[in-house]
N, C-alpha and C positions, 0 to 999 in steps of 0.2 A: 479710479475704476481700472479694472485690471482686462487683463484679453479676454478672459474666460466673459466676463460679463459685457465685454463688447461684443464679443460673436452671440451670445443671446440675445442682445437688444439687436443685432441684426435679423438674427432670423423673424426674431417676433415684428420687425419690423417690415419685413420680407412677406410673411404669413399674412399680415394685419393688414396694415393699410396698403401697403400696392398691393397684393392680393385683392381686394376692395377695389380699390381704383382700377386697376387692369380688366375687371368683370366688367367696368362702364365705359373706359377709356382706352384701347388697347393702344400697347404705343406703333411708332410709324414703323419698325419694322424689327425683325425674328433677332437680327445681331447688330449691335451700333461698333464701331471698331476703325482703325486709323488705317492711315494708307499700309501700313508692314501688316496690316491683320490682328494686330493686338487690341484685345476688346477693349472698349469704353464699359466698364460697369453699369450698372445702375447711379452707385453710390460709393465712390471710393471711399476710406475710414483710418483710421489708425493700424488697422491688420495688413494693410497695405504698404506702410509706412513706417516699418517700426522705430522706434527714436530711441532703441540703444545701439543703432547703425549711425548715427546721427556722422560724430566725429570718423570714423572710417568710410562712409560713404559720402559724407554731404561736407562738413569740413566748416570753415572760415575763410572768405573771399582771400585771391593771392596768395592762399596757403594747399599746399598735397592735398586730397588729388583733382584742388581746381575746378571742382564741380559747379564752384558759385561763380568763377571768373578766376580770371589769372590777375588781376590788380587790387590791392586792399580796398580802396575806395570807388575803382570802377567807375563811373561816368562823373560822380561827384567831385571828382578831378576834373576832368575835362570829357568833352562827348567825343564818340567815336569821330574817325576820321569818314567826311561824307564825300565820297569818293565817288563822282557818277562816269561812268563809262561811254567812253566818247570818241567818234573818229570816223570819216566818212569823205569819201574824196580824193582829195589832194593836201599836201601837207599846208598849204595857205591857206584852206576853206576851214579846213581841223584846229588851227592855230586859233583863228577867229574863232572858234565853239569853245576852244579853251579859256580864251580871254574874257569871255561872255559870262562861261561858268565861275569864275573866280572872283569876278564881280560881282555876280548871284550870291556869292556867301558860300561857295566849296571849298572845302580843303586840300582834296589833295584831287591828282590827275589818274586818271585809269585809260590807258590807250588799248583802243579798240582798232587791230590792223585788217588789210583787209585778206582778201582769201589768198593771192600769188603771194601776196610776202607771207603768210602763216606756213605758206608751203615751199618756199626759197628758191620763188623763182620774180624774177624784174618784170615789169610791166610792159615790156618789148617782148618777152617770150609769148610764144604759140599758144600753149598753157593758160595764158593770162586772160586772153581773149575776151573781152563781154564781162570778166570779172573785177574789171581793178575799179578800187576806191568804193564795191559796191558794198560790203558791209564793213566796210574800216577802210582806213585812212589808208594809203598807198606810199611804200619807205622801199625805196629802192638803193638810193648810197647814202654817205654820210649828209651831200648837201639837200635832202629831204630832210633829213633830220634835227638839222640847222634850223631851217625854217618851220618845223613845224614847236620847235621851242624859242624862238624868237621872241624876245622882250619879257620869256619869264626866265626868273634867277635860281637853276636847278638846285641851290643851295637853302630857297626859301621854301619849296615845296618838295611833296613827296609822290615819288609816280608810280606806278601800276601798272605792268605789259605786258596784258594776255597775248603771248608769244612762247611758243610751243618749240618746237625741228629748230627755228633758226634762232632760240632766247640770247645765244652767244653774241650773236653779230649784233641783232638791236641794242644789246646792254654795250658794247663794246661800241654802238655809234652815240651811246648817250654817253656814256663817258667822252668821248672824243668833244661832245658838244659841250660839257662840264669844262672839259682841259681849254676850249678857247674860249671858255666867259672864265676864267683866271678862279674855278673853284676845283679843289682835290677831289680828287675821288674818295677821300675818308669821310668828305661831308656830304656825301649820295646817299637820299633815303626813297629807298624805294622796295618794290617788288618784280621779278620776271616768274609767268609761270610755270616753266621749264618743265614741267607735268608730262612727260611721256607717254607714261605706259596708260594712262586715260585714254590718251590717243586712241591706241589698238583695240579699244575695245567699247569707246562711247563717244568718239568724234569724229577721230580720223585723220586730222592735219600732222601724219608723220612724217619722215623722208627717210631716216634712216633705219635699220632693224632693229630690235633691242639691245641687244647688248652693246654697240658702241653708242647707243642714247645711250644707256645708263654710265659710260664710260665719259661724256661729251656731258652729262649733270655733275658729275661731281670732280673733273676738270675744272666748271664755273666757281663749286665749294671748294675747290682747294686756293682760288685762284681771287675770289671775294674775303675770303678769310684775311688773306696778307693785302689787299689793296683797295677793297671798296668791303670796309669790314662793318658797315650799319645797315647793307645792303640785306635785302630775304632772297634768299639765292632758289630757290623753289617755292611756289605756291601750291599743294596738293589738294587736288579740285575734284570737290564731290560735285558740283555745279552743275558741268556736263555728265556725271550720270546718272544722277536726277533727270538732266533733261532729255537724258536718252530714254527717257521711260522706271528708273530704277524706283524703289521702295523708300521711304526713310533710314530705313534700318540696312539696306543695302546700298546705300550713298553712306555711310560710316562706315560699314563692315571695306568695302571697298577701297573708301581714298584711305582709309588708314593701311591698310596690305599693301595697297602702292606703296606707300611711308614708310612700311617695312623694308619695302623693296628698297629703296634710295638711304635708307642708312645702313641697313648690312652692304651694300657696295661699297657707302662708303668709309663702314669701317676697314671691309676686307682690301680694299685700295690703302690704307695705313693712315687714316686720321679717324682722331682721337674723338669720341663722340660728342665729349660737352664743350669742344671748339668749334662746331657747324650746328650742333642741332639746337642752340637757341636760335639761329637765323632761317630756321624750317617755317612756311606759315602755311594757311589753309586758305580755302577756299570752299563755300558750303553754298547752298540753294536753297531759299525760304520759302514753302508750298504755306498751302493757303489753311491744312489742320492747324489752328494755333498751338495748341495744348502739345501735340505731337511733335510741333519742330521746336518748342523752348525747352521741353525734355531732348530733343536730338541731338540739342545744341553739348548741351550737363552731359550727357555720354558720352557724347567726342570726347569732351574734355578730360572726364573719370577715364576712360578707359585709356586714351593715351597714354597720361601722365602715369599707367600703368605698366603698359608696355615699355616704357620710357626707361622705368625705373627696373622694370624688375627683368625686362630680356635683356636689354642693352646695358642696364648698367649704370644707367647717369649718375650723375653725383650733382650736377647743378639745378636748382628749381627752376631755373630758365630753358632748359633742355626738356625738361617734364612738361612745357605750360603750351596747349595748344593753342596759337592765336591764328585767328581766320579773322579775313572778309566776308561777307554775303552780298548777293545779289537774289533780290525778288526772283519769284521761278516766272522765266520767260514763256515758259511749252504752259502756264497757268492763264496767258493773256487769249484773249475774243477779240475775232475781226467782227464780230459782232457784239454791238452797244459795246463800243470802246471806252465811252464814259465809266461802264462797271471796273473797268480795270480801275480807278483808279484807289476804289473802294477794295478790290484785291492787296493790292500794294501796298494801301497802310497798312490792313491785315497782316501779311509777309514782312513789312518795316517793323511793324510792335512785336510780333515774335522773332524777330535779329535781336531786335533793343533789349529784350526781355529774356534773353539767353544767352546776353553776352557777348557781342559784337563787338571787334576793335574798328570795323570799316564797312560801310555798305554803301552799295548802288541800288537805286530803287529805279526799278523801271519805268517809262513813259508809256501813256495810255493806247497811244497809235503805233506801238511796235509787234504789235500782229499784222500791219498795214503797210508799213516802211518803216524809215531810218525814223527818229523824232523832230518834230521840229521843236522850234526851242521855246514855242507855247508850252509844249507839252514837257520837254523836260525842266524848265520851272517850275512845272507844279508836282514835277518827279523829288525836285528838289526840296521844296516847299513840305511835301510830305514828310521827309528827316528834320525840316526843322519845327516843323508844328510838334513831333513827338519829341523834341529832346526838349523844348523851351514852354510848350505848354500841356503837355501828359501828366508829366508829376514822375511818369515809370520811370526817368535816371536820377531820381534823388532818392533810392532806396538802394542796395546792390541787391540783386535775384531775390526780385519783390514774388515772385513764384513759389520758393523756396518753402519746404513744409507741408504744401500743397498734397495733400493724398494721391491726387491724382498725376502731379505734376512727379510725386518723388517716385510713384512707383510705374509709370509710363518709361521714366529715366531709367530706372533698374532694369525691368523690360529690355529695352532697348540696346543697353550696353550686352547683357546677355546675349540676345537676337545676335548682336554684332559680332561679338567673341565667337561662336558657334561658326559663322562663316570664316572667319580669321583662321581658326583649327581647322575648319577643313581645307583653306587653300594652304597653311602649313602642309596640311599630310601629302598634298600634291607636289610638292616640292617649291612650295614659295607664288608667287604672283605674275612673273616671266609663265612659270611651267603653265599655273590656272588658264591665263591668255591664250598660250597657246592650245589650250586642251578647249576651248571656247566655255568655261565655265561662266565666267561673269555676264560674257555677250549673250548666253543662254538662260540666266538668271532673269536679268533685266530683260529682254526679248518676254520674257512669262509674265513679269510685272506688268508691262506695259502693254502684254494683250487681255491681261484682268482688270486693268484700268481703262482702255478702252470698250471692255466688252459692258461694266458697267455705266458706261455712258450710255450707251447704244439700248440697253437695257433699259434706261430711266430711276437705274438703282442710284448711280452718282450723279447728282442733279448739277448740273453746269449754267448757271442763271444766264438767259439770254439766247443758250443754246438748242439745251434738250426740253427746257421751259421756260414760260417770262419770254416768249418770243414777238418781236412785232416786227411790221413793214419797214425799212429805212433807206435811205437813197445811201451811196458811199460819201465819206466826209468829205470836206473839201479842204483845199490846203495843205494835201500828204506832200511829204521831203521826198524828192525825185534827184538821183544824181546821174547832171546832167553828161551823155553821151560824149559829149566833147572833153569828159576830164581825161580819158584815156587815153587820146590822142595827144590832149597837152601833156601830159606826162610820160608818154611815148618819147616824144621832142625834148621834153626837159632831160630823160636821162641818156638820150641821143649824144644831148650838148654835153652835159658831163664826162660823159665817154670819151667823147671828142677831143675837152681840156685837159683834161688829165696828165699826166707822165706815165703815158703808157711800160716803158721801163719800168719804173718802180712797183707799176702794179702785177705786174708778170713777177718782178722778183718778190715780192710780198705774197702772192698766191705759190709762187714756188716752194719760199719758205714754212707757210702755214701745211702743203703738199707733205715736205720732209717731216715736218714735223709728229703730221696724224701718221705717217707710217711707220716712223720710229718709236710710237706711242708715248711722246711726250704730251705737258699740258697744249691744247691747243687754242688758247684763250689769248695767252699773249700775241701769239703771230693773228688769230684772227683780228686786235685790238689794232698792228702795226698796219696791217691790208686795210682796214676800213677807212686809217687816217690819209692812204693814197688813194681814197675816191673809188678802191673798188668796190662792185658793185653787188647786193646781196645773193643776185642769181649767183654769183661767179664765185664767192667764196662758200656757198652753197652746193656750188655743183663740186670742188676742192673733195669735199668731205663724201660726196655722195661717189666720187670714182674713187675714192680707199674706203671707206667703210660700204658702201655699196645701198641699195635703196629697198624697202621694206615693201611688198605688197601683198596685201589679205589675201592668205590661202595659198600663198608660195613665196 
């Protein structure tokens, strides 16, 4: 059957019976269409999909341009890494969630810090006040970081450190904790997500200005390349602009312009592209459209390995292949009927699984409420393993694939993305966008069209805007208690105290010289950590030579 005689059996299909049906039936509403605005058809078809794109758009799993996955076999190898995110406290209370979860059957570690170390200042400072250990774990010098990997063997697993301004000093005290359990640093797998420029514009935990962030990321790339070389020296995180309100298609268009951003630096800094950018990874946000985010997913992927290849150059299939983590969309979870979350979350778990995931976090049911407890993130767990050991969806690769609707939502998409990409090019790149507040203005408009259809009753929010009943609050929510602050006040008191206060003056001196002659400044901050200084303190190093960043001056 050829196109000409598809587009007829459409219409007369169109004419005929939904014509019919529609006089009896009208459907629920004028436009069905996905969070970016791209319509849901009635009926996607073969005109949507055409299959002599097949090998240039759609391809063979681990083969250009990756649309089906970046690994030939993809899960029927081995399942994604089930990576839950974790950390809350003190490093002793964190350590015990670690050990709990790896017993549960987790793979690998994702540390969750809390807000004064995301922003590089000690749990002694002023700043910190009311906030330490309250949403992440609290790492103030090296001996936190001792303890908070204590009895596991950094060489057996792989870790994960949402850690933004200060990714240098953490990745440089987890090495130090590698260097005295007797393993190299060439056998470190992990991730930091050293994500900057998200910062400015969908989070906020910055400290310095942009351009020596951008100078202080790929310091880490020059510096992981020669010494901690299985290391992902950047995670670039659609996650948080998703959660800051953004589109589907404006969480691609975006962390990928970041991506731009960090590898023109760092080619224009003099390394060579297909030596760092196999070690680039992602970081995405699973909302609750299925259809929409397992095509999100094949976008990312096409359009990279595009960019990849044909602006910058690569030469290696590994530097083309875009691998990400996901985590379920948090800003998707109810403080109402918390139970529904959990039925969310498989949702968001089956479209990660189902578009290609190398690692997910699945959210717990009560984190609209507080931190999880570890009822709840069991059965957070529980949900990655029901999909990968009884779905059947990882014994196919991109069991989607073909899909009418699945391939042309994906074309869509990459499009949508590319159009923003050109425009923040003609602006002069991603730095210039930020500061012209384009992105922050984009997302700000999503996120009051997504709201405004809640409030509407056009986006139906089960529990919320309907499906509402009476409920008392649960009982049993994770509470961290008042007094960690204080003990951790005292713990890094003590350390203070032991120390060779010498060595540590000379070791922030050194790391001083260093940022101002514009050397790497990874090594000296690596030599500072191992004399017990403290995050605040090589933190504040950087913030009196590079100086400190704040919105709107």
């Amino acid at each position: 059957m050829g196109r000409e005689d598809i587009e007829k059996r459409v219409v007369a299909w169109e004419q005929g019976p939904v014509a019919k049906t529609l006089g009896r039936f009208p459907e629920r509403r004028q436009r069905f269409e996905t969070t970016s605005g791209i319509e849901f058809k009635r009926a996607f078809t073969p005109l949507d999909a055409p299959e002599d794109a097949y090998l240039d758009k759609v391809g063979m799993p681990g083969e250009y341009p990756f649309t089906r996955g970046v690994q030939p076999t993809m899960y029927r190898g081995r399942f994604w890494t089930m990576r839950q995110y974790a950390g809350f406290g003190t490093a002793e209370q964190t350590n015990e969630r670690y050990k709990y979860l790896l017993d549960q059957g987790q793979t690998g570690l994702s540390v969750a810090f809390d807000l004064p170390t995301q922003i590089g200042y000690d749990s002694d400072h002023e700043l910190a006040e009311g906030e330490v250990g309250k949403v992440g774990v609290a790492i103030d010098t090296l001996r936190d970081m001792e303890i908070l990997f204590d009895g596991i063997p950094l060489d057996k697993v792989s870790t994960s450190m949402t850690i933004n301004a200060p990714a240098a000093v953490l990745l440089a005290m987890y090495m130090a904790v590698a260097e005295q359990q007797g393993v190299s640093s060439d056998k470190l797998r992990g991730t930091i997500q050293n994500d900057l420029l998200k910062e400015y514009f969908a989070r906020g935990t910055y400290i310095l200005p942009p351009e020596p962030s951008l100078k202080v990321i790929t310091d880490i790339m020059a510096f992981c390349k020669e010494n901690v070389p299985q290391w992902n020296t950047i995670s670039i995180s659609g996650y948080h602009i998703r959660e800051a309100g953004s589109s589907a298609v404006q969480e691609v268009a975006f962390t990928l312009a970041d991506a731009i951003a960090y590898v023109q630096a760092a080619v224009d800094a003099g390394l060579d592209v297909d030596e760092f950018a196999g070690r680039l990874s992602f970081f995405f946000n699973c909302h609750n459209n299925l259809l929409e985010e397992v095509a999100k997913f094949r976008a990312a992927r096409r359009l990279w390995a595009r960019i990849m290849k044909e602006r910058f150059g690569a030469k290696s299939p590994r530097s083309m292949m875009l691998r990400f983590h996901t985590q379920t969309a948090g800003c998707s979870l109810t403080a109402q009927q918390p139970d529904n979350n959990v039925v969310r979350v498989t949702i968001q778990a089956l479209a990660a699984v189902l578009g290609g995931t190398q690692s997910l976090h699945t959210n717990s049911r009560d984190e609209a409420l507080c931190l999880p407890t570890e009822d709840s993130v069991r059965i957070a767990l529980r949900t990655q393993q029901i999909i990968a050991h009884e779905s059947g969806v990882a014994d196919t690769i991109d069991p989607l694939a073909g899909s009418y609707a699945v391939e042309a939502l994906t074309d869509e998409i990459e499009a949508r993305a590319q159009e923003y990409i050109d425009k923040i090019d003609a602006m002069g790149g991603m730095v210039r966008a930020i500061e012209a507040g384009f992105p922050q203005n984009e997302i700000a408009d999503s996120a009051f069209a997504y709201q405004r259809a809640v409030e509407s009753g056009d986006q139906v929010v089960v529990g919320v805007n309907q499906f509402q009943i009476e409920e008392p609050m649960p009982d049993e929510l994770l509470r961290v208690d008042p007094a960690v602050e204080k003990f951790q006040r005292e713990k890094t008191a003590g350390v203070k105290a032991e120390r060779d206060a010498a060595a540590v003056a000379g070791a922030l001196d050194a790391l001083r010289r260093t940022a101002i002659d514009g050397g790497n400044v990874v090594p000296p901050i690596f030599a500072a950590v191992k004399t017990y200084a403290s995050l605040g303190e090589i933190s504040d190093v950087l913030r009196g030579v590079y100086g400190e960043y704040s919105e709107g001056g």
